[in-house]
C-alpha positions as CSV (number, residue, x, y, z in Angstrom):
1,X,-17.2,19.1,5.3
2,X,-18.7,20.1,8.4
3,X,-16.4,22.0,11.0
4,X,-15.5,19.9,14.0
5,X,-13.5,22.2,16.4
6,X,-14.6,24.8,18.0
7,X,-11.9,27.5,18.9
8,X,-12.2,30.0,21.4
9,X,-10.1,33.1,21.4
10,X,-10.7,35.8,24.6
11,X,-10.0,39.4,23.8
12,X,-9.5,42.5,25.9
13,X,-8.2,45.3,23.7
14,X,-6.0,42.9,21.2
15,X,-6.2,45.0,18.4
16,X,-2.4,44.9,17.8
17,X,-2.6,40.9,18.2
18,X,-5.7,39.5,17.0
19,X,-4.8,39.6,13.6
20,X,-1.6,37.6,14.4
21,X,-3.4,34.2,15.4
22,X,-5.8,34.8,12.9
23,X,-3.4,34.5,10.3
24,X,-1.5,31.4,12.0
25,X,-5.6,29.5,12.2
26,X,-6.3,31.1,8.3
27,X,-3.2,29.3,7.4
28,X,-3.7,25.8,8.9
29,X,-3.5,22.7,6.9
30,X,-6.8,21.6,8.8
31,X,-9.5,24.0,8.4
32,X,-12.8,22.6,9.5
33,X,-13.3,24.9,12.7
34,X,-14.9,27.4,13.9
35,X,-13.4,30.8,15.4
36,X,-15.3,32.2,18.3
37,X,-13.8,35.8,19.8
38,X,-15.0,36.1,23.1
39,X,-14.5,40.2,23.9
40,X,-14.1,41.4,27.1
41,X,-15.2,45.0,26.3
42,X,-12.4,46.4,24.1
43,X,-12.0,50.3,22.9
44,X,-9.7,49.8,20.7
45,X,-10.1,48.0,17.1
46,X,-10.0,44.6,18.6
47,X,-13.5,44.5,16.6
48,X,-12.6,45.6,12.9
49,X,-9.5,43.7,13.1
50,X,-11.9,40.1,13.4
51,X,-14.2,41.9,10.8
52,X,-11.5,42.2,8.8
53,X,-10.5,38.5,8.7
54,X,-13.4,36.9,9.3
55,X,-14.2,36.3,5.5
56,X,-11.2,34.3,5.1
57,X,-13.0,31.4,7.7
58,X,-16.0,29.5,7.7
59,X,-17.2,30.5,10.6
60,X,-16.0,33.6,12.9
61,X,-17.7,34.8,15.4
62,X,-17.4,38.0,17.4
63,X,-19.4,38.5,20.7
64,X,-18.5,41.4,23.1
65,X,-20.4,40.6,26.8
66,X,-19.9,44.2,27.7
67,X,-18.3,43.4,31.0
68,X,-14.6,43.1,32.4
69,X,-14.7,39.8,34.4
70,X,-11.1,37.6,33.6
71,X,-10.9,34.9,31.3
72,X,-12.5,32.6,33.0
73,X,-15.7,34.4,32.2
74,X,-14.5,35.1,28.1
75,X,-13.4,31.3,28.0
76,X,-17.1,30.2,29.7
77,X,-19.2,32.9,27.3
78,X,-16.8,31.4,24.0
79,X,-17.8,27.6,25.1
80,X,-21.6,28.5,25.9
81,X,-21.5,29.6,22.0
82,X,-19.3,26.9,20.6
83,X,-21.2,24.3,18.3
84,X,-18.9,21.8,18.6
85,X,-18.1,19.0,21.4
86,X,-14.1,19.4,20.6
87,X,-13.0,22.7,22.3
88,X,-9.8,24.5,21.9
89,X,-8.7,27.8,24.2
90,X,-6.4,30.4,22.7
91,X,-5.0,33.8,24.1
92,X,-5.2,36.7,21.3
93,X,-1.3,36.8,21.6
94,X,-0.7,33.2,21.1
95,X,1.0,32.2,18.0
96,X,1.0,28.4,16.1
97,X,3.8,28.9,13.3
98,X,3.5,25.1,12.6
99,X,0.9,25.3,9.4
100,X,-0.2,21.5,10.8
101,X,-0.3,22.2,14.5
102,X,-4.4,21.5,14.0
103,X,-4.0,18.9,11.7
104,X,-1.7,16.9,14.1
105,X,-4.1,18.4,17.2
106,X,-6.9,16.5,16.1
107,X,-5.3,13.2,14.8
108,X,-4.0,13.0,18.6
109,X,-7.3,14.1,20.5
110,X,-9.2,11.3,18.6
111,X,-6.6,8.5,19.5
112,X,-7.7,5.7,21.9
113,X,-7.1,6.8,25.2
114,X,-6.5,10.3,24.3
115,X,-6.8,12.5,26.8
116,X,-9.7,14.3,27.0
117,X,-8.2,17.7,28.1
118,X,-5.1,19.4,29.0
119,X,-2.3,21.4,27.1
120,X,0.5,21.9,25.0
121,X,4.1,23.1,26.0
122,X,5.0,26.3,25.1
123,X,8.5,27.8,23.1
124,X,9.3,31.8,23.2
125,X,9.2,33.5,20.2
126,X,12.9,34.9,20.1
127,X,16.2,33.1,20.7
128,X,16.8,34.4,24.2
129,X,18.8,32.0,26.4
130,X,16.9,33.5,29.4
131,X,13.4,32.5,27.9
132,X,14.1,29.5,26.6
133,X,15.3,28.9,30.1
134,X,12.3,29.9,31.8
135,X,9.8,28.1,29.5
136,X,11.8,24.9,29.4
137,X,11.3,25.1,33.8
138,X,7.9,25.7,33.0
139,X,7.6,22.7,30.2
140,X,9.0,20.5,32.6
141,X,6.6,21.1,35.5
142,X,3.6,20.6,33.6
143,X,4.7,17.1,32.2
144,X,5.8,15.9,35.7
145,X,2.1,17.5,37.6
146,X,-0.1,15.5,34.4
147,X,0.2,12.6,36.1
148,X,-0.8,13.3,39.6
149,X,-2.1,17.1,40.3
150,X,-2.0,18.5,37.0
151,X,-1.0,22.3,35.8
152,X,-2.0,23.9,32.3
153,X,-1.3,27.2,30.5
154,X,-4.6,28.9,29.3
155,X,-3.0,30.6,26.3
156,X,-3.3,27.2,24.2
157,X,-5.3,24.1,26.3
158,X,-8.0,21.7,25.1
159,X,-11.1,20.3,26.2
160,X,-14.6,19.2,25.1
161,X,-17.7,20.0,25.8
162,X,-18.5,17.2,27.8
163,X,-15.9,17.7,30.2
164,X,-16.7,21.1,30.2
165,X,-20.2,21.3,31.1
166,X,-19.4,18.5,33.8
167,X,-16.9,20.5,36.2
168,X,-19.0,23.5,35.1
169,X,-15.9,25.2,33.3
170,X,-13.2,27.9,34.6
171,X,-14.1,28.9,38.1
172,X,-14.7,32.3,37.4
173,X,-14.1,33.2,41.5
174,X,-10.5,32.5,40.7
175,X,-8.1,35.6,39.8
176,X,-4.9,32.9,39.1
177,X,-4.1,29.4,37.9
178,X,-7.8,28.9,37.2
179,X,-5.9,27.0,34.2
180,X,-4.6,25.0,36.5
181,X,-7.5,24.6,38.6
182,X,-9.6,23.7,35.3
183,X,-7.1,20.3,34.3
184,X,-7.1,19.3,38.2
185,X,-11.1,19.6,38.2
186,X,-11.5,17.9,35.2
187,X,-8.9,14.5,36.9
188,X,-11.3,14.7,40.3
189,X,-14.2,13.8,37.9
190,X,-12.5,11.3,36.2
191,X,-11.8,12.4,32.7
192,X,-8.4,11.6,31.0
193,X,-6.3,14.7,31.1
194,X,-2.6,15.6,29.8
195,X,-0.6,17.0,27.9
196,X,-0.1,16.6,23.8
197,X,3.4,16.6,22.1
198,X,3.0,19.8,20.4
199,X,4.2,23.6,20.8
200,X,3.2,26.8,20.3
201,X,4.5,30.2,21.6
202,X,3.5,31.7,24.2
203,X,3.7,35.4,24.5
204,X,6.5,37.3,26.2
205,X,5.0,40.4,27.6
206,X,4.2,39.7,30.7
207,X,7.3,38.4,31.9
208,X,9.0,41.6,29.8
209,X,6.6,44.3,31.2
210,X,5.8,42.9,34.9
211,X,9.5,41.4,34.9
212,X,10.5,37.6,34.7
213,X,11.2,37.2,38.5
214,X,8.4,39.4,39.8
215,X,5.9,37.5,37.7
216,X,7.7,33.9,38.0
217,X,6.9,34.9,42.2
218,X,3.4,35.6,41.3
219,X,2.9,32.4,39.7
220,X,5.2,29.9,42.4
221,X,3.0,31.8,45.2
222,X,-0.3,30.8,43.5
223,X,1.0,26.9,43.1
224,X,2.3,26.7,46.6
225,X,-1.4,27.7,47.4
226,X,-2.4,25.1,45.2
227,X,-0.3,22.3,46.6
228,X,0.3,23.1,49.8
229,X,-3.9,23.8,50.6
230,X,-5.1,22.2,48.1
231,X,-7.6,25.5,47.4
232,X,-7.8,27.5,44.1
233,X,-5.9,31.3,44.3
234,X,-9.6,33.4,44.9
235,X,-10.1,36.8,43.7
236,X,-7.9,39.6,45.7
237,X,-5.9,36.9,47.7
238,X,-2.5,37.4,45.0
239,X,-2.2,40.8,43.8
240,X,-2.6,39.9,39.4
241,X,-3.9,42.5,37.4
242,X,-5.2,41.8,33.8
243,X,-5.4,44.1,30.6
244,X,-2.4,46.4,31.7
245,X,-0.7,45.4,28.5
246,X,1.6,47.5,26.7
247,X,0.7,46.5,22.8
């Protein structure tokens, strides 16, 4: 059968994490898709670790751009090489446990009046009272926002190409929320956008190296932005560095 999903996973020196999603995708009930890494100039074995497992797909891609630009830019160089129209975005450290978390993604993206991009809510990946605190906050927001002015987390969101190529992607002047900024483009031109009922976890550390309530400010400052001036968060205007990571 001929794949029908194209994934795209960004990288910037994910050598300890790749492998981890590639596992969960090699394990999927649903396999007719595509892997596309999108590598933001790693050093490290982010590379061989995709060599490694790329025999166990179909098809798996890796292209390195040779530039550091944000993942707006990896997200926009994985959909310019996808083949297919149904598009799905995945951070290196994102995990799907659920062996039919594609099977069930696709059986609700091609539903009548399904919508045509958004995201999924997210669960932490330990039993912390303080995480599953934050994220349910978090999970909350983005179902009340779909309706109106919606919000999205780029480590797991959907889209297709059609809607892509229309709001000509992730704003790649944007340092934060261009997630965000992606859903609420993609409502102005009319397309159906929410969110599905399906989880995944979301990695942790951020929130454990940067702190929870330094990097929970970060993020409230750039949707006040949002809501408050209606503009996107643009390059230097909140402090957000990227590829600091501790593996």
């Amino acid at each position: 059968m001929t794949p029908s999903l194209s994934i795209i996973i960004i990288t910037l020196n994910e050598a300890e994490r790749i492998t981890g999603i590639l596992r969960d995708l090699q394990r999927q009930s649903f396999q007719e898709f595509e892997v596309i890494i999108a590598d933001s100039k790693s050093t490290d074995a982010t590379a061989l670790r995709v060599l490694e497992m790329a025999p166990y797909f179909r098809q798996c891609r890796f292209t390195n751009f040779q530039q550091t630009l944000g993942p707006s830019y990896g997200r926009n160089y994985g959909a310019a090489e996808a083949q297919y129209e149904q598009l799905l975005f995945l951070d290196a450290d994102t995990r799907i446990p659920d062996q039919r978390f594609l099977e069930r993604f696709m059986h609700l993206t091609s539903a009548p009046q399904a919508p045509e991009a958004g995201a999924m809510y997210l669960q932490p990946g330990s039993p912390s009272l303080r995480s599953w605190a934050v994220y349910g906050v978090m999970n909350l927001g983005f179902f009340l926002t779909q309706y109106a002015s919606p919000t999205a987390c780029g480590a797991c969101m959907f889209s297709t190409q059609t809607v892509h190529r229309a709001i000509g992607g992730f704003r790649e002047d944007v340092c934060l929320a261009e997630d965000c900024d992606y859903v609420r483009d993609a409502k102005r031109q009319g397309f159906r956008v929410g969110m599905l009922p399906l989880r995944y976890q979301f990695s942790e550390r951020r929130l454990q190296q940067d702190g929870y309530l330094r990097t929970s400010w970060t993020y409230l400052q750039s949707h006040l932005v949002r809501f408050i001036t209606g503009r996107s968060v643009e390059k230097a205007s909140i402090p957000y560095a990227f590829g600091h990571y501790k593996s």
